[in-house]
mmCIF file of the C-alpha atoms, coordinates in Angstrom:
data_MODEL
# 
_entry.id   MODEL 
# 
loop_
_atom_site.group_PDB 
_atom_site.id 
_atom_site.type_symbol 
_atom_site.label_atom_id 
_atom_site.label_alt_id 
_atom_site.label_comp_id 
_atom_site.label_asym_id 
_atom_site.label_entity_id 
_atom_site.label_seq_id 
_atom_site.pdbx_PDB_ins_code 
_atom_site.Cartn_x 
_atom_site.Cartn_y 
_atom_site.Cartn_z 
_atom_site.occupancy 
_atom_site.B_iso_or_equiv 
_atom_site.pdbx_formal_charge 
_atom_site.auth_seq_id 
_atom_site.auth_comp_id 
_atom_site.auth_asym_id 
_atom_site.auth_atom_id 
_atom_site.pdbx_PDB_model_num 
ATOM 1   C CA . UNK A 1 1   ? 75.500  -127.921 -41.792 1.00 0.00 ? 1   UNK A CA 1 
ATOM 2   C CA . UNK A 1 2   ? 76.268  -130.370 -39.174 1.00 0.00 ? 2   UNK A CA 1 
ATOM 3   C CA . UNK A 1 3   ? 75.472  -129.986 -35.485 1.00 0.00 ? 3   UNK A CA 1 
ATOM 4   C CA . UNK A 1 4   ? 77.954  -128.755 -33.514 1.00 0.00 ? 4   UNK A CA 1 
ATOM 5   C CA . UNK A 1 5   ? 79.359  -131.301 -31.107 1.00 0.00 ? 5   UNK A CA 1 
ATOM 6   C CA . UNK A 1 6   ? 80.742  -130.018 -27.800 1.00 0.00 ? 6   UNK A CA 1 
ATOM 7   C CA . UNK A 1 7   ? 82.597  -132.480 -25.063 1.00 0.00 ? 7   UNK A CA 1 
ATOM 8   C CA . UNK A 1 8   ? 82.939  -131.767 -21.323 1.00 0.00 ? 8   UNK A CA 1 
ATOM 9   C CA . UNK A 1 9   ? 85.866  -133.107 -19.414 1.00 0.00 ? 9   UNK A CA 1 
ATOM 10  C CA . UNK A 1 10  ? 88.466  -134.385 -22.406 1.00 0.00 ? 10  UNK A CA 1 
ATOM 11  C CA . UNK A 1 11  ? 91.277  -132.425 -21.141 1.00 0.00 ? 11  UNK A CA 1 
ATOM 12  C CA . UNK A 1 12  ? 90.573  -133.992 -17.591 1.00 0.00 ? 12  UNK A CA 1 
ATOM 13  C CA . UNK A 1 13  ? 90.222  -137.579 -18.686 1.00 0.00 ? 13  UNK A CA 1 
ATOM 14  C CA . UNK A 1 14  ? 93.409  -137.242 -20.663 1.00 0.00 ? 14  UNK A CA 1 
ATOM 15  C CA . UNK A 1 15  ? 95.541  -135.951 -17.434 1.00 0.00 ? 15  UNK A CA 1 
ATOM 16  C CA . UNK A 1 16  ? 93.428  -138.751 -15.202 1.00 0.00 ? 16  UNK A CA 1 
ATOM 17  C CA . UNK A 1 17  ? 95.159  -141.523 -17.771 1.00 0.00 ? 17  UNK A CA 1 
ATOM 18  C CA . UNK A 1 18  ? 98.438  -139.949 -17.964 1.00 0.00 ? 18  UNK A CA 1 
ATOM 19  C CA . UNK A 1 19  ? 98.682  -140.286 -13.668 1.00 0.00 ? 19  UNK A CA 1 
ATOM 20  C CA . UNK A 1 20  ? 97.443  -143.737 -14.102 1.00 0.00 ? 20  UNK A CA 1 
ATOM 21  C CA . UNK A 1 21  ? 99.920  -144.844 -16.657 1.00 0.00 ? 21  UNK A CA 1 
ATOM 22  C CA . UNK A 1 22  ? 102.724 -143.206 -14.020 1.00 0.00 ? 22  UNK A CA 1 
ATOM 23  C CA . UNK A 1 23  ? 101.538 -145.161 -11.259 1.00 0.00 ? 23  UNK A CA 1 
ATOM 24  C CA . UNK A 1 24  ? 101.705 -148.472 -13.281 1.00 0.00 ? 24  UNK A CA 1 
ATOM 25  C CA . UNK A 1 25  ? 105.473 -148.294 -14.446 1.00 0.00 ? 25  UNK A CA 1 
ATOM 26  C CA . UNK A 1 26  ? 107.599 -150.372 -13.049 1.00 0.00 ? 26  UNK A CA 1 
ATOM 27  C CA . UNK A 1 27  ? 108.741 -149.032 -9.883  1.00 0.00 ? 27  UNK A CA 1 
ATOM 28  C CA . UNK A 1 28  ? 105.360 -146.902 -9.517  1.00 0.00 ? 28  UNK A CA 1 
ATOM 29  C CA . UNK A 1 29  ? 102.766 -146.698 -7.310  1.00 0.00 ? 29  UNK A CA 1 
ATOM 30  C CA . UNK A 1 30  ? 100.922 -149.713 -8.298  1.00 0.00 ? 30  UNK A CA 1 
ATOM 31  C CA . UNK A 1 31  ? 104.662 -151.878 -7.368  1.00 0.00 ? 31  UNK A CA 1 
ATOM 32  C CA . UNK A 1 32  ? 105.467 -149.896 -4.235  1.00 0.00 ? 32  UNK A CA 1 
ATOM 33  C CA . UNK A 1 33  ? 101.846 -150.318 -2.535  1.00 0.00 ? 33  UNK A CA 1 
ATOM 34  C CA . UNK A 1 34  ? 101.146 -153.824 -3.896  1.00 0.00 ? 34  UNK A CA 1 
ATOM 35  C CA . UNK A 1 35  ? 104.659 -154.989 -3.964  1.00 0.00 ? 35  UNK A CA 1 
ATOM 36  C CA . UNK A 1 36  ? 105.306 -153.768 -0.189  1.00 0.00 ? 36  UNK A CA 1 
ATOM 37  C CA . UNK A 1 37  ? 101.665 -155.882 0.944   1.00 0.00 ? 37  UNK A CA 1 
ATOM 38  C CA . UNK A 1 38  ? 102.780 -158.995 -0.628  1.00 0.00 ? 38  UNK A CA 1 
ATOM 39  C CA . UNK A 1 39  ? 106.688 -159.008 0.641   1.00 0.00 ? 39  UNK A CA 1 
ATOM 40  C CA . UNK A 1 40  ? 104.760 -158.348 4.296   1.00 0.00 ? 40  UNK A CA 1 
ATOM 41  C CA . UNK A 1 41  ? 102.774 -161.316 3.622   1.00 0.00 ? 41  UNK A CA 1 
ATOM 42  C CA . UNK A 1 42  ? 105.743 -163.923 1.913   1.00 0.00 ? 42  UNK A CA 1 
ATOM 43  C CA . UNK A 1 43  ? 108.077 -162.852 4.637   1.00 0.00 ? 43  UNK A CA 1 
ATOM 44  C CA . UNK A 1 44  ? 106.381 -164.837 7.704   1.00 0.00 ? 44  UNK A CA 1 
ATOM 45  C CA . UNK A 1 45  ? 105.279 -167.478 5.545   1.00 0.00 ? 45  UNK A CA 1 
ATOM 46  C CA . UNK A 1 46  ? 108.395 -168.201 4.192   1.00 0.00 ? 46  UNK A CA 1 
ATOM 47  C CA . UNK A 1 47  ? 109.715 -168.395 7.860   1.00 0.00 ? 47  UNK A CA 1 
ATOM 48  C CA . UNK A 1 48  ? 106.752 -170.754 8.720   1.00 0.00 ? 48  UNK A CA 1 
ATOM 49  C CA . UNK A 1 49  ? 107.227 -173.152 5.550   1.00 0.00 ? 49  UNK A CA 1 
ATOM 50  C CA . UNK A 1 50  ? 111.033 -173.449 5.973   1.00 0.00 ? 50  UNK A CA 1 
ATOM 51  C CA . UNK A 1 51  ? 109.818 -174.595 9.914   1.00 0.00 ? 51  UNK A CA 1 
ATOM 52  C CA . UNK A 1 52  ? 107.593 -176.885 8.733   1.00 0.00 ? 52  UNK A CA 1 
ATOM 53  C CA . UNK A 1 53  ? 109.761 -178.462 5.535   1.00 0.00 ? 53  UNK A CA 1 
ATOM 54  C CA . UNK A 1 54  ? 111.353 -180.924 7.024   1.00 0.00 ? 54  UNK A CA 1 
ATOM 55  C CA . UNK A 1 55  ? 114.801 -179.881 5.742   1.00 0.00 ? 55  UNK A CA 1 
ATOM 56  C CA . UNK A 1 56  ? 116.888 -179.225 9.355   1.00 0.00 ? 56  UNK A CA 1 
ATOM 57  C CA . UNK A 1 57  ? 118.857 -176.338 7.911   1.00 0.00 ? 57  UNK A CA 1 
ATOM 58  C CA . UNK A 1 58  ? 115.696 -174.473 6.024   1.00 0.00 ? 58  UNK A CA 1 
ATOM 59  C CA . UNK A 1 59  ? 114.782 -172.885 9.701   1.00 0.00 ? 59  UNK A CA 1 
ATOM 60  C CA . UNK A 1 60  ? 118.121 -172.015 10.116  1.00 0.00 ? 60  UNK A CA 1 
ATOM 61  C CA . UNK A 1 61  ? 118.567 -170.112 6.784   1.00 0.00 ? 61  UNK A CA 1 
ATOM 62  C CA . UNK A 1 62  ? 114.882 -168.289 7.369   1.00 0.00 ? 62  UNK A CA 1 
ATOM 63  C CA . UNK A 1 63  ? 116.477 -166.292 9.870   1.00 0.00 ? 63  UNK A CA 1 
ATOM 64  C CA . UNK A 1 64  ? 117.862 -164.491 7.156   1.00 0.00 ? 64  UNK A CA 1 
ATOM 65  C CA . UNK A 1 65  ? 114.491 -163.295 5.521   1.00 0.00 ? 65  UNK A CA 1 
ATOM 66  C CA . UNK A 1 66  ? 113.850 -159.399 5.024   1.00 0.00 ? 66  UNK A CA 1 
ATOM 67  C CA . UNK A 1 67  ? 111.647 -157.760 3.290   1.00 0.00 ? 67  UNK A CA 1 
ATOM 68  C CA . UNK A 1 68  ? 113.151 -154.344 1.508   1.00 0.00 ? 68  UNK A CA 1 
ATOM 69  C CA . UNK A 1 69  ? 110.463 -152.055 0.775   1.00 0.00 ? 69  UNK A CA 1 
ATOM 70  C CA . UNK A 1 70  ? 110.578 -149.392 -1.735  1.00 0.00 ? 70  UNK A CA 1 
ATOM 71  C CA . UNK A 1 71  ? 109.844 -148.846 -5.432  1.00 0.00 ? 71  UNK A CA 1 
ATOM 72  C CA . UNK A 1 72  ? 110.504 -152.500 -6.550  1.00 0.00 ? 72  UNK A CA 1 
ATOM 73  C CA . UNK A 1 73  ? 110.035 -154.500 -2.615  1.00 0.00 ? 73  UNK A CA 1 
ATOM 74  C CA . UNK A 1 74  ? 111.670 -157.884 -2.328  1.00 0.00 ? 74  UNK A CA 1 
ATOM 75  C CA . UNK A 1 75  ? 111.871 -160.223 0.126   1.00 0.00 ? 75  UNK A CA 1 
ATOM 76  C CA . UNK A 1 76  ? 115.777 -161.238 0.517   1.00 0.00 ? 76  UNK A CA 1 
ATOM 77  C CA . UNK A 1 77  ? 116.857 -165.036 1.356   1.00 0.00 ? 77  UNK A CA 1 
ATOM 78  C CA . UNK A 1 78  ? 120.372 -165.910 2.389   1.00 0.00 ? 78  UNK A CA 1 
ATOM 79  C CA . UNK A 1 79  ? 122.982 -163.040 2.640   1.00 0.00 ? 79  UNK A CA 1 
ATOM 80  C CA . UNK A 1 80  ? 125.928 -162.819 5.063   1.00 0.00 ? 80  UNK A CA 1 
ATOM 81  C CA . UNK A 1 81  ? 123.864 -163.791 8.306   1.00 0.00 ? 81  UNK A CA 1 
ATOM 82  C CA . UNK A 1 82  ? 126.262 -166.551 10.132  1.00 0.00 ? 82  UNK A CA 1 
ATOM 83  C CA . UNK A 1 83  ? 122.910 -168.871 9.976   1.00 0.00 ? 83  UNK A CA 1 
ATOM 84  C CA . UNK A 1 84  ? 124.827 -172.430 10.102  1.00 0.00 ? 84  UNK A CA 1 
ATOM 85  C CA . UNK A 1 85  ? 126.339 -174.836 13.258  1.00 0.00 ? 85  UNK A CA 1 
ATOM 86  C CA . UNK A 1 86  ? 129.524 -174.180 11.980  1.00 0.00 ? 86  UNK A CA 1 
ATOM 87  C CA . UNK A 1 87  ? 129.137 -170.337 11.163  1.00 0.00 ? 87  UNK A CA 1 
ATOM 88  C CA . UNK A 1 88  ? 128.158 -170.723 7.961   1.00 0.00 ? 88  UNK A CA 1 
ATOM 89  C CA . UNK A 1 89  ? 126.540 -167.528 6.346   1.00 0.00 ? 89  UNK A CA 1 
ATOM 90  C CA . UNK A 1 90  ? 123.359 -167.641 4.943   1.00 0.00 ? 90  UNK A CA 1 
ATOM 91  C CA . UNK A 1 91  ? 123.777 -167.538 1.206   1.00 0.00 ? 91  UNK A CA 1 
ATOM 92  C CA . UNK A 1 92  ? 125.942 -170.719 1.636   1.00 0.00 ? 92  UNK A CA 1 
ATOM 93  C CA . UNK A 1 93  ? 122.795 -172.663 2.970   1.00 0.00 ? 93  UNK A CA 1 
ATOM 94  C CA . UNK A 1 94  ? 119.985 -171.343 1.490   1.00 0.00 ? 94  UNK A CA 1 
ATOM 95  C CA . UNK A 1 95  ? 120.336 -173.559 -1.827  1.00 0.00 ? 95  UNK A CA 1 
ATOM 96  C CA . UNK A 1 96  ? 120.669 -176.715 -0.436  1.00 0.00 ? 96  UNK A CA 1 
ATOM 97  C CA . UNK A 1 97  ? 118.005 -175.591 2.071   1.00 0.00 ? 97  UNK A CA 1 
ATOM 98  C CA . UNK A 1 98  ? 115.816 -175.482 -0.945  1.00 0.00 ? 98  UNK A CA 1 
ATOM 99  C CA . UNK A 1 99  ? 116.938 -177.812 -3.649  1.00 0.00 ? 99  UNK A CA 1 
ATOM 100 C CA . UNK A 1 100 ? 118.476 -180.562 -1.348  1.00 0.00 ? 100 UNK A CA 1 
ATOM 101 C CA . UNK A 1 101 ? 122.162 -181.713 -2.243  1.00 0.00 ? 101 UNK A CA 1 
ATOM 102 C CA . UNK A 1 102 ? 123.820 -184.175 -4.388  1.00 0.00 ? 102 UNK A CA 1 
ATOM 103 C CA . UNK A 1 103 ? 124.809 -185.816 -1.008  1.00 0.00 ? 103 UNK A CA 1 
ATOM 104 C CA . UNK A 1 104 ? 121.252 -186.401 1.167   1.00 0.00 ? 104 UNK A CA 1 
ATOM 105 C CA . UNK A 1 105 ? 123.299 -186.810 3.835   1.00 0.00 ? 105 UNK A CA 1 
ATOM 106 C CA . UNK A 1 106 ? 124.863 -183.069 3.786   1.00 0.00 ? 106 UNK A CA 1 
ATOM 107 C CA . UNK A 1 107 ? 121.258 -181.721 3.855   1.00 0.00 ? 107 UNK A CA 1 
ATOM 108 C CA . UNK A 1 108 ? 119.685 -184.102 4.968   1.00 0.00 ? 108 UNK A CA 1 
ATOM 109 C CA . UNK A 1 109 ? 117.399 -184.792 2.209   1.00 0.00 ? 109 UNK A CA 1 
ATOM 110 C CA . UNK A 1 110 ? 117.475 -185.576 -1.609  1.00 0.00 ? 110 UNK A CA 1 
ATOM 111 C CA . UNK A 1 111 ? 117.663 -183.267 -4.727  1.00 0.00 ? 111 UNK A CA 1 
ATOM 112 C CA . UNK A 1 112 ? 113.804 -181.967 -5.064  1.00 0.00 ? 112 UNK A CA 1 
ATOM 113 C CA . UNK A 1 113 ? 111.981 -179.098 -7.156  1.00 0.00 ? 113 UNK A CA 1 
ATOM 114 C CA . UNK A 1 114 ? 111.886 -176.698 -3.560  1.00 0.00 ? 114 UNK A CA 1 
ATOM 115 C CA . UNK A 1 115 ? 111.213 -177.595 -0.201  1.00 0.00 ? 115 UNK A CA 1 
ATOM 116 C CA . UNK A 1 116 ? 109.930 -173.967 1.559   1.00 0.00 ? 116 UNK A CA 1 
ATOM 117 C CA . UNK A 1 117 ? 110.435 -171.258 -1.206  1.00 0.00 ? 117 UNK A CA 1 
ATOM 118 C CA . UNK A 1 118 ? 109.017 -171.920 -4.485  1.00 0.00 ? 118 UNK A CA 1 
ATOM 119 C CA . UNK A 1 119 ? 105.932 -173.650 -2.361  1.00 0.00 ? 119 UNK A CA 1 
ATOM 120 C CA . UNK A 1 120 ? 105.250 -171.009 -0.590  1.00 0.00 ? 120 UNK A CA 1 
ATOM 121 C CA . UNK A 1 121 ? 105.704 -168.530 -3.456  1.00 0.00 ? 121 UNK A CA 1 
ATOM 122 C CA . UNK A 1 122 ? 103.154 -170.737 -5.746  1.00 0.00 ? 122 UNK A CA 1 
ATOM 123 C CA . UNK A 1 123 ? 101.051 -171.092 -2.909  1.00 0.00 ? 123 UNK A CA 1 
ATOM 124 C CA . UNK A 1 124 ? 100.609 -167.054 -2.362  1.00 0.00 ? 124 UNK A CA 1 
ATOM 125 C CA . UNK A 1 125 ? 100.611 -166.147 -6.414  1.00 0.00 ? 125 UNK A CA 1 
ATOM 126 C CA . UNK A 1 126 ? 97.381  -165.722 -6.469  1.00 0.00 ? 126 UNK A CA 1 
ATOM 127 C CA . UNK A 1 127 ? 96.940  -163.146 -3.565  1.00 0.00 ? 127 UNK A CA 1 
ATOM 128 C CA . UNK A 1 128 ? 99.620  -161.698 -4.674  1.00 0.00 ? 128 UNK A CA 1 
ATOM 129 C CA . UNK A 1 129 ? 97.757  -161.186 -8.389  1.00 0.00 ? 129 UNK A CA 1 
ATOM 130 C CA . UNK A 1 130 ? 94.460  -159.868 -6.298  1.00 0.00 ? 130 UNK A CA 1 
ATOM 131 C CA . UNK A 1 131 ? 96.314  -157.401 -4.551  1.00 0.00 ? 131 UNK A CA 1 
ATOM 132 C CA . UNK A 1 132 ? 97.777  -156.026 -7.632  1.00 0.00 ? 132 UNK A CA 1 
ATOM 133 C CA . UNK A 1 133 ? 94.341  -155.859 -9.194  1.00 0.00 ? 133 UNK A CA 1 
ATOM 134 C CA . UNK A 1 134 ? 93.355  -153.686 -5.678  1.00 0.00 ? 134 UNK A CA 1 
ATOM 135 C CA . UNK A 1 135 ? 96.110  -151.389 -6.190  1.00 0.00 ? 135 UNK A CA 1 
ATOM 136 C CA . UNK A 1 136 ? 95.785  -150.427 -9.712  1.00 0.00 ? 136 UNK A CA 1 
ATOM 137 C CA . UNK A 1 137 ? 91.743  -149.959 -8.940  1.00 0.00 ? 137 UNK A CA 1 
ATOM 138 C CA . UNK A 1 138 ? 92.571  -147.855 -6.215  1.00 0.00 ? 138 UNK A CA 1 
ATOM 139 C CA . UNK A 1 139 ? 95.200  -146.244 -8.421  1.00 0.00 ? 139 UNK A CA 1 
ATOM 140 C CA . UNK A 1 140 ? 92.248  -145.903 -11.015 1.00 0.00 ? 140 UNK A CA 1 
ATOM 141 C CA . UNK A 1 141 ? 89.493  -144.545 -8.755  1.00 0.00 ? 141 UNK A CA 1 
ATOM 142 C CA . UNK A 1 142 ? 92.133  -141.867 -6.885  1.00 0.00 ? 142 UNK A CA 1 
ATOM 143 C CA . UNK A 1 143 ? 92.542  -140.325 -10.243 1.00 0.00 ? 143 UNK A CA 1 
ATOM 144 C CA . UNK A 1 144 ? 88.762  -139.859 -10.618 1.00 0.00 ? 144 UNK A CA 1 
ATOM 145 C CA . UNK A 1 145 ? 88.211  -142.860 -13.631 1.00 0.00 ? 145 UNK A CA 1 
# 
């Protein structure tokens, strides 16, 4: 007859995964702590990049940034902000502020693949992939795994 096997702590180890597959669901714990550290950190740096791209109207149009915190944070370019000489609102800018125009002369420089946002975006991935990995650790050692 075989010998009997007993385990300790299955029942426990089964709730512990259960929280941590909660916390990483979209719009869990793992998003709303990591996600609200990284919009902190893109908002300013946005600002700083569109002040240092060169394009005149990029500062203007980075007076619109917010971050909205929450479940899913996001930092928010453009909107209804009158950002522009004229009065113009935000969203009306913030392509060309990025992309350049078909006209240089409208913006002030040429079509290109992103003056202040997708640079500054690449240029923070990474961070933004280590503080992921430090929230769903903490998420994993809170739980007791």
């Amino acid at each position: 007859m075989p010998e009997r096997i007993t385990v300790e702590g299955a029942r426990e180890t089964e709730h512990a995964l259960s929280a941590v597959g909660d916390d990483l669901k979209p719009g869990g714990a793992v998003d709303e702590l990591a996600g609200n550290t990284v919009a902190e950190l893109l908002a300013p740096a946005l600002v700083a990049a569109a002040a240092a791209s060169g394009v005149p109207v990029a500062s203007r149009v980075a007076r619109s940034v917010r971050v909205q915190a929450g479940a899913r944070p996001t930092v928010s370019v453009g909107g209804s902000q009158a950002v522009g000489r004229a009065g113009a609102p935000a969203y009306r800018l913030v392509w060309g502020s990025e992309r350049g125009g078909y006209d240089p002369n409208h913006f002030v420089v040429g079509r290109g693949p992103g003056y202040w946002i997708k640079p500054t975006v690449d240029r923070l991935k990474p961070q933004a992939v280590g503080m992921f990995d430090l929230a769903i650790a903490g998420r994993i050692r809170r739980h007791g795994l």
